[in-house]
N, CA, C and O atoms as a printed pandas DataFrame, in Angstrom:
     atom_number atom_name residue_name chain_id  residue_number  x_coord  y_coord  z_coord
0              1         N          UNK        A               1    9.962  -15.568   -9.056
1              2        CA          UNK        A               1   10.876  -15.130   -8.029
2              3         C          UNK        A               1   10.913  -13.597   -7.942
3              4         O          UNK        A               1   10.991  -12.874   -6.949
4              5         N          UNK        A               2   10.832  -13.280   -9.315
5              6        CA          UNK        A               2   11.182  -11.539   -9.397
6              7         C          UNK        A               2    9.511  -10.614   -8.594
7              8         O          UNK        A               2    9.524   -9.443   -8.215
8              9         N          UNK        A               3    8.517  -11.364   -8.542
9             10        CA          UNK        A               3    7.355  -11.161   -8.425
10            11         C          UNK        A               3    7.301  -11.123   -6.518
11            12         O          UNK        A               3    6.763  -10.311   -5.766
12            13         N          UNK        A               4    7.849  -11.972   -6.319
13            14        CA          UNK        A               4    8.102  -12.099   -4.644
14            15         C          UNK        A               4    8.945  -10.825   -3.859
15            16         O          UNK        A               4    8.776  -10.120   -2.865
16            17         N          UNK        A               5    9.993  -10.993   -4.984
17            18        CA          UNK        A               5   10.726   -9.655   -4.146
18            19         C          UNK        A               5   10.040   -8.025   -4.679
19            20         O          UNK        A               5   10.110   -6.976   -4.039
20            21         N          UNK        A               6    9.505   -8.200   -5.793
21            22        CA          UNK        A               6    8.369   -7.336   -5.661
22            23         C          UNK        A               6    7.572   -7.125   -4.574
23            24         O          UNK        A               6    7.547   -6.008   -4.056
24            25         N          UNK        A               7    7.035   -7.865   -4.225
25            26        CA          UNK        A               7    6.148   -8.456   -3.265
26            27         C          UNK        A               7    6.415   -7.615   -2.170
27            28         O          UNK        A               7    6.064   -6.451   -1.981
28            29         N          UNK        A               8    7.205   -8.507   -1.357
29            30        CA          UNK        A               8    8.118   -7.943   -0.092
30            31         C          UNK        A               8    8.558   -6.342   -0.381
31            32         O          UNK        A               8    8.678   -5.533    0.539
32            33         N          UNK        A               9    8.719   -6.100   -1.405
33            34        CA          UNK        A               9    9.509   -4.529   -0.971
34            35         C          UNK        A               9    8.301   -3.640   -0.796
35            36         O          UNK        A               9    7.989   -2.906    0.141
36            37         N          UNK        A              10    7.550   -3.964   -2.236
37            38        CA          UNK        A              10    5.923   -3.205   -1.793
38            39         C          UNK        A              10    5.363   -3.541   -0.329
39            40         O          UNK        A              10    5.350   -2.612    0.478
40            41         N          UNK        A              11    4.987   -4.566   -0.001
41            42        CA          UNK        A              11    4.693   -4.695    1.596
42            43         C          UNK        A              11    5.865   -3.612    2.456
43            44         O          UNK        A              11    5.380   -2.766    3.207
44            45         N          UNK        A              12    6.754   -3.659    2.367
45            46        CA          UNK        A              12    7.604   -2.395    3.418
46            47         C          UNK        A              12    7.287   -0.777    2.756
47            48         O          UNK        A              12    7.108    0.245    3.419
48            49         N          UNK        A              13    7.284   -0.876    1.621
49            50        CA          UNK        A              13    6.860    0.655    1.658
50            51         C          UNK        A              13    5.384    1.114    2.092
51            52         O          UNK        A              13    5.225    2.192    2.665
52            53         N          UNK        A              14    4.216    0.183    1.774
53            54        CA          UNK        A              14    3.261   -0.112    2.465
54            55         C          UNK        A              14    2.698    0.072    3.674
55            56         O          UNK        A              14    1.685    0.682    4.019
56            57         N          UNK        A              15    3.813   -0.781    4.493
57            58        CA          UNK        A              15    3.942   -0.466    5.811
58            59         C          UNK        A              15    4.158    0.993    6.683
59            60         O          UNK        A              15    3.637    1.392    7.724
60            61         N          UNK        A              16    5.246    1.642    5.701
61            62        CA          UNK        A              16    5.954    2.795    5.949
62            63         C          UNK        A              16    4.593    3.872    5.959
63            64         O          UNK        A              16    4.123    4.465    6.930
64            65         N          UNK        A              17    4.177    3.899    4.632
65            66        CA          UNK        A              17    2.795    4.822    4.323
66            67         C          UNK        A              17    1.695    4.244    5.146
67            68         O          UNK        A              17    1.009    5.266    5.153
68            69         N          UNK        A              18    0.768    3.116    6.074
69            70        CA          UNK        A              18    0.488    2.900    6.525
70            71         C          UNK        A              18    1.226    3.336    7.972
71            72         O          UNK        A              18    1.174    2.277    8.596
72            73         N          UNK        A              19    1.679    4.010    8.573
73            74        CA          UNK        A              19    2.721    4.259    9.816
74            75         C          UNK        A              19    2.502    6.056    9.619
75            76         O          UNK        A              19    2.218    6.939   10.429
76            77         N          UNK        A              20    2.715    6.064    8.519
77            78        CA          UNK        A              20    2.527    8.012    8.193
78            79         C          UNK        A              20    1.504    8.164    8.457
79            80         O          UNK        A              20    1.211    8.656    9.547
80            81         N          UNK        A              21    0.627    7.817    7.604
81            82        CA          UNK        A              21   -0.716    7.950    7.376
82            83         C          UNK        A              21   -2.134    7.595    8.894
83            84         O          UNK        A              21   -3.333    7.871    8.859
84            85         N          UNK        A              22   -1.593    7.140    9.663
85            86        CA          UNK        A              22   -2.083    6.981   11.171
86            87         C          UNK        A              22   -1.301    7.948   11.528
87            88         O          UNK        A              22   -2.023    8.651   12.235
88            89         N          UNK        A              23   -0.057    8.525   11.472
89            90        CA          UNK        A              23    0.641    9.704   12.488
90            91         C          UNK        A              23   -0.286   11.028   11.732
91            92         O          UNK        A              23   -0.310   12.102   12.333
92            93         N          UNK        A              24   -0.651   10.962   11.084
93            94        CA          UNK        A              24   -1.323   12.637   10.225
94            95         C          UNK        A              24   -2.868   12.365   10.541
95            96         O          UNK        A              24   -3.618   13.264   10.160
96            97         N          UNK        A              25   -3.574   11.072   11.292
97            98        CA          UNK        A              25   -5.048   10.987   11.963
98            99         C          UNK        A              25   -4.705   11.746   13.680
99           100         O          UNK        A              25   -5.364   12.449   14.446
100          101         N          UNK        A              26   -3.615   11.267   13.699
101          102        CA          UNK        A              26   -3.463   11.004   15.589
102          103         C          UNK        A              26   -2.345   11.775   15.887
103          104         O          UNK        A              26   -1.771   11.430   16.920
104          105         N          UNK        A              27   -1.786   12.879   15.184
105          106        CA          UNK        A              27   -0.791   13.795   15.413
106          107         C          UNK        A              27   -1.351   15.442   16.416
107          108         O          UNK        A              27   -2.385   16.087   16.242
108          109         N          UNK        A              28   -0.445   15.653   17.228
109          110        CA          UNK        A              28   -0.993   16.986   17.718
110          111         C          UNK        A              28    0.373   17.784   16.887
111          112         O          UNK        A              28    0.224   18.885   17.418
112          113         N          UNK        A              29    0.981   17.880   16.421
113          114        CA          UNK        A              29    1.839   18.703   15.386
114          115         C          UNK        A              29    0.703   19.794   15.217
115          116         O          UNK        A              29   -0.469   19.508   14.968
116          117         N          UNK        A              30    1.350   21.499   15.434
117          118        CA          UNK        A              30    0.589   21.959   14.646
118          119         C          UNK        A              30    0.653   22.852   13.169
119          120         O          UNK        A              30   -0.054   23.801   12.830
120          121         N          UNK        A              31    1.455   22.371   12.637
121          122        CA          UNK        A              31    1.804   22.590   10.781
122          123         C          UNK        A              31    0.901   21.263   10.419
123          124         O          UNK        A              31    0.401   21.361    9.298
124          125         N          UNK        A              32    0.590   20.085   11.090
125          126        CA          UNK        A              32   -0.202   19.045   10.692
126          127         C          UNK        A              32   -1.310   19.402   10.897
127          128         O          UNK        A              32   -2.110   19.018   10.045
128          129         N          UNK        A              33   -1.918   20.303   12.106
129          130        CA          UNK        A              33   -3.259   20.274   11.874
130          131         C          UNK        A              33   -3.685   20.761   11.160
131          132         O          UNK        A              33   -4.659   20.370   10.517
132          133         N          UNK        A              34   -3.040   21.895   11.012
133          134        CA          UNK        A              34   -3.560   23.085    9.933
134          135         C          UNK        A              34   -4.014   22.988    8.679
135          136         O          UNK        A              34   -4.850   23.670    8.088
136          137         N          UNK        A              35   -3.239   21.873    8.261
137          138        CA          UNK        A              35   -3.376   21.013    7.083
138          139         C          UNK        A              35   -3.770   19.722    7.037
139          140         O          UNK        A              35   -3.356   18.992    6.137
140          141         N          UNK        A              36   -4.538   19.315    7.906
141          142        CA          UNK        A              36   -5.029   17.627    8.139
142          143         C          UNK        A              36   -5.435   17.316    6.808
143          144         O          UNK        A              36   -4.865   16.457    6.134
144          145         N          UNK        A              37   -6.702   18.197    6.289
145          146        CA          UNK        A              37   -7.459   17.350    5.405
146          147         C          UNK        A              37   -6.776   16.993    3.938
147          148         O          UNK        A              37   -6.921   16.086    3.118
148          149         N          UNK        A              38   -5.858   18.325    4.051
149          150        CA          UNK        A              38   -4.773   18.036    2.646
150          151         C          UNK        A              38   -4.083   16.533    2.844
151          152         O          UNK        A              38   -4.114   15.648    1.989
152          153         N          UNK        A              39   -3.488   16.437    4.082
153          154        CA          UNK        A              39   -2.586   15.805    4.519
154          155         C          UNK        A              39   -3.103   14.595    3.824
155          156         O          UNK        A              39   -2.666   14.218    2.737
156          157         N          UNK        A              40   -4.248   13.874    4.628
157          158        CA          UNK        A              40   -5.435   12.640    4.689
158          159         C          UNK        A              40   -5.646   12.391    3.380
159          160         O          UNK        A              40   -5.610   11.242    2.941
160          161         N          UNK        A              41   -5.899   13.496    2.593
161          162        CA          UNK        A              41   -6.065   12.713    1.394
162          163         C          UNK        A              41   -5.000   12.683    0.670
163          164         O          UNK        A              41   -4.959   11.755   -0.138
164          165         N          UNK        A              42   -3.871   13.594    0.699
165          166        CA          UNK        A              42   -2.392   12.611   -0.063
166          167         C          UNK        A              42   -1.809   11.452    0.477
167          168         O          UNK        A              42   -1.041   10.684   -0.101
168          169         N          UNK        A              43   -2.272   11.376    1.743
169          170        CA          UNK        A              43   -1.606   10.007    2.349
170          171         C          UNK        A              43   -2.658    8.796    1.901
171          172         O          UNK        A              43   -2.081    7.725    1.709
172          173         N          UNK        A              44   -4.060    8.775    1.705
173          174        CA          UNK        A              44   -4.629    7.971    1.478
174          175         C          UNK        A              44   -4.232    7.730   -0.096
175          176         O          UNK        A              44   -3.453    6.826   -0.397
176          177         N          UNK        A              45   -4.761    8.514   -0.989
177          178        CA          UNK        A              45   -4.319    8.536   -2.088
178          179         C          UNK        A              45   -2.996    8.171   -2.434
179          180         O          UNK        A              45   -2.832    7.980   -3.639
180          181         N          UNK        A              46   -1.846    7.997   -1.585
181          182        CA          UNK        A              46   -0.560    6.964   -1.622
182          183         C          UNK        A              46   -0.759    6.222   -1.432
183          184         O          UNK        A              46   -0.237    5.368   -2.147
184          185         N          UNK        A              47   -1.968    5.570    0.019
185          186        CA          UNK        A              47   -1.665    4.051    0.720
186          187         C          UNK        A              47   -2.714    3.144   -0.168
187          188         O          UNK        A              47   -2.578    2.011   -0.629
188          189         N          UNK        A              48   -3.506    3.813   -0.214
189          190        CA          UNK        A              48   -5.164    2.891   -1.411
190          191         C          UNK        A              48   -4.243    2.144   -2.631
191          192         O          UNK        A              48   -4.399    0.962   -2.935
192          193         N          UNK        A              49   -3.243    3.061   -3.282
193          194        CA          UNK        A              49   -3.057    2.153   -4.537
194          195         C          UNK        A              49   -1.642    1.158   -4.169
195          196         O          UNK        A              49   -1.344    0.143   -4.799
196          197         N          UNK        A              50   -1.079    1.570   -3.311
197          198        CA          UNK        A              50    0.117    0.558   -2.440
198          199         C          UNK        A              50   -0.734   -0.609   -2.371
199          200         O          UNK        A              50   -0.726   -1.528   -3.190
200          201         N          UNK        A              51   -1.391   -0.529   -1.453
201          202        CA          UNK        A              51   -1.952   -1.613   -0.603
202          203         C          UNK        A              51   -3.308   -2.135   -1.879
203          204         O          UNK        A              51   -4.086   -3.019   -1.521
204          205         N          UNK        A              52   -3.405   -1.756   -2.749
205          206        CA          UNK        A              52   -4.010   -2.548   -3.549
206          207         C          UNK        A              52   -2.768   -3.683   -4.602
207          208         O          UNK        A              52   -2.921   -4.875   -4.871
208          209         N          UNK        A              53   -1.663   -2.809   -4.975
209          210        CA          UNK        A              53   -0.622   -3.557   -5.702
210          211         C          UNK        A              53    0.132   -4.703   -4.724
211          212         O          UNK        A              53    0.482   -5.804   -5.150
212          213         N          UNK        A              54    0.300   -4.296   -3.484
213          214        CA          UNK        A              54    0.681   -5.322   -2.591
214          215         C          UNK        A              54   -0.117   -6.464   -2.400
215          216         O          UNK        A              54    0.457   -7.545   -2.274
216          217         N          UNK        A              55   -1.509   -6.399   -2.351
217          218        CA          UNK        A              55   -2.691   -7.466   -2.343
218          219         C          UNK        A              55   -2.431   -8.324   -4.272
219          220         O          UNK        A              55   -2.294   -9.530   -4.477
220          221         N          UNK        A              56   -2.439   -7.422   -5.142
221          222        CA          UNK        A              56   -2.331   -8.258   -6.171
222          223         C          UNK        A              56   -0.872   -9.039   -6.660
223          224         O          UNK        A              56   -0.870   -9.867   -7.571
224          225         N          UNK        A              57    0.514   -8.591   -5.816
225          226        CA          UNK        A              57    1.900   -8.957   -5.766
226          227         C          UNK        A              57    1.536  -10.430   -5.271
227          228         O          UNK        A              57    1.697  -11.442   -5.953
228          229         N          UNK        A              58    0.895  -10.376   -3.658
229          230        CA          UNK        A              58    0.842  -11.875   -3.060
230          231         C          UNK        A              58    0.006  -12.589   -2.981
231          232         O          UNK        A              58   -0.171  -13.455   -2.124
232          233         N          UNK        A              59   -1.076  -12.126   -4.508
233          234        CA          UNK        A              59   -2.227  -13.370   -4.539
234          235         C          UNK        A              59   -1.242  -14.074   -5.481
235          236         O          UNK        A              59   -0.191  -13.721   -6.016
236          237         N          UNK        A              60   -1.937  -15.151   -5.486
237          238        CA          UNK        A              60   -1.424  -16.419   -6.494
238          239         C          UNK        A              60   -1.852  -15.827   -8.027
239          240         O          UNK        A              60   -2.869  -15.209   -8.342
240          241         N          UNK        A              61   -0.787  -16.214   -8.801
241          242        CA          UNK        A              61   -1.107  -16.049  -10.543
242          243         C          UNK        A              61   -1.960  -17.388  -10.832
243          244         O          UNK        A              61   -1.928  -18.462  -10.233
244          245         N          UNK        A              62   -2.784  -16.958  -12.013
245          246        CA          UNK        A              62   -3.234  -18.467  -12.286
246          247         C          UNK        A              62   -2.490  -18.414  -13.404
247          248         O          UNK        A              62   -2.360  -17.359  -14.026
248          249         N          UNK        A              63   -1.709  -19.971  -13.916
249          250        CA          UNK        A              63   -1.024  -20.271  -14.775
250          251         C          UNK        A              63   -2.019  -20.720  -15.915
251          252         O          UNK        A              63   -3.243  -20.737  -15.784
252          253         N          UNK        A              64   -1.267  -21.112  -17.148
253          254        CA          UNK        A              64   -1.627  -21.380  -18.193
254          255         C          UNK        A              64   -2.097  -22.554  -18.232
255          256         O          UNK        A              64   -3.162  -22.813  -18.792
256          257         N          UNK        A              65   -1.192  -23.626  -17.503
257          258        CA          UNK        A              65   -1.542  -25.017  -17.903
258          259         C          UNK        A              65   -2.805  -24.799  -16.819
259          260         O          UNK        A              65   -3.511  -24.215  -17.641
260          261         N          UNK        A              66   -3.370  -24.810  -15.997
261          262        CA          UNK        A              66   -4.542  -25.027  -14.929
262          263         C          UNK        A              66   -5.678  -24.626  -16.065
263          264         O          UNK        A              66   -6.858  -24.934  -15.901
264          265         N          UNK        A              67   -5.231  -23.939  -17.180
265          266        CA          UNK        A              67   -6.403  -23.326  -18.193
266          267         C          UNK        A              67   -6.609  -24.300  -19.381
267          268         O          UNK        A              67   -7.611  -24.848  -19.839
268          269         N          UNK        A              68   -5.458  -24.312  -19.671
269          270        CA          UNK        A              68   -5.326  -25.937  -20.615
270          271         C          UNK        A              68   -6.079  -26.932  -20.135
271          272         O          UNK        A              68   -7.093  -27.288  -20.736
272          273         N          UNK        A              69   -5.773  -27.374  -19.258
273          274        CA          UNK        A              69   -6.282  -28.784  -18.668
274          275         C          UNK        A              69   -7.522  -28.927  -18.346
275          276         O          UNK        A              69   -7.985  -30.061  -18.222
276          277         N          UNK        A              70   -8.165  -27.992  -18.182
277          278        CA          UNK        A              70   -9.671  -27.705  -17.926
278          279         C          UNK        A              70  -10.637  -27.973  -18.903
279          280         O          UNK        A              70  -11.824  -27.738  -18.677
């Protein structure tokens, strides 16, 4: 259960940094341009390991007994 609402909250912050991280590709701001490439890679370097912990939150665990029984 505790793993789900893990789950879900990582997916919204996820989301959030996924939402930034397209506004700092497709922004005409110009304090953003000036600094794109800084920008791009702290935002990636946030969203890569999000969105990898969010992918391993809502795969399935394999349990013990499925290992037993085998």
């Amino acid at each position: 259960m505790m793993r789900k609402v893990f789950a879900v909250i990582s997916t919204l912050i996820t989301l959030f940094v996924l939402k930034e991280t397209i506004n700092v590709f497709f922004t005409d701001e110009a304090d953003i341009i000036k600094q794109r490439g800084i920008f791009i890679v702290i935002w990636l370097s946030i969203f890569i390991p999000f969105t990898i912990l969010t992918i391993w939150l809502w795969a399935p665990r394999n349990s013990n007994k499925n290992i037993e029984n085998k």
